[in-house]
C-alpha positions in Angstrom: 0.0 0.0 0.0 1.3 3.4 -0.3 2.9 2.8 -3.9 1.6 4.9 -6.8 0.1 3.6 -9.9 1.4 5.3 -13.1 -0.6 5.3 -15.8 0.2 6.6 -19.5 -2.4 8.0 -21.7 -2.1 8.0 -25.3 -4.0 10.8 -27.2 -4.1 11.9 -30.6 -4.5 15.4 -32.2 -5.0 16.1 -36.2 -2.3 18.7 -37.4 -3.2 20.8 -40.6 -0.6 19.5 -43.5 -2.6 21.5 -46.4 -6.2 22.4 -47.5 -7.4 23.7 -50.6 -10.7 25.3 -51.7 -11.9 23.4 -54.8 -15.0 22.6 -57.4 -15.5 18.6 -57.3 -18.4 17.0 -58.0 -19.5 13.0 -58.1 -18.9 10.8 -55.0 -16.8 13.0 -52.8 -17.5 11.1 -49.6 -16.7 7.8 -51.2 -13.3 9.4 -52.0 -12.4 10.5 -48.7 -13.5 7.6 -47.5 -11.3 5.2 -49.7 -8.0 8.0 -48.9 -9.0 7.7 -45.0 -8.7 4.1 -45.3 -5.7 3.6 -47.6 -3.6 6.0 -45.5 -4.4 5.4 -42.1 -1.5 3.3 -41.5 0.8 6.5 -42.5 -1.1 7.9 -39.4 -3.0 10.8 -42.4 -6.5 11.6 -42.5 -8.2 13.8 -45.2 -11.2 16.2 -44.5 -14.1 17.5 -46.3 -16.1 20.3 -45.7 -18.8 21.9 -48.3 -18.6 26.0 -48.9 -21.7 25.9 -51.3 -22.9 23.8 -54.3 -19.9 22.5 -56.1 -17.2 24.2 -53.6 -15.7 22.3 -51.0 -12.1 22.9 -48.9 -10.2 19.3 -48.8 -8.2 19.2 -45.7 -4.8 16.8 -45.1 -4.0 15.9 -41.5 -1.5 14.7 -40.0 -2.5 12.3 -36.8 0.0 12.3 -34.1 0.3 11.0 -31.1 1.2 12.2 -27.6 1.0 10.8 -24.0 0.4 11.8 -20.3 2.3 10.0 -17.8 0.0 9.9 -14.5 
């Protein structure tokens, strides 16, 4: 008894790389989607967010990783 327990946390927190305003059309979400999923392991996530009808701003992230020793 009397012994402290450490504990390390792991979080993560997205870090702009790039984004671009742009006029896409079709299946945008299946896109992001498929990039999400195909770079994951390279710890990158894209974004997509719509302005108005045909604008959106494509996002690159980059996911890293930092901890909290307790």
């Amino acid at each position: 008894m009397g012994e402290s327990v450490e504990q390390n946390r792991v979080y993560t927190r997205p870090v702009v790389l790039g984004s671009e305003r742009l006029r896409l059309s079709g299946e945008l979400h299946r896109l992001i989607t498929f990039l999400n999923q195909t770079l994951a392991q390279d710890r990158l996530e894209f974004g997509l967010r719509k302005e108005e009808e045909g604008v959106y701003v494509l996002t690159l992230y980059r996911i890293e990783e930092f901890g909290i020793a307790r």
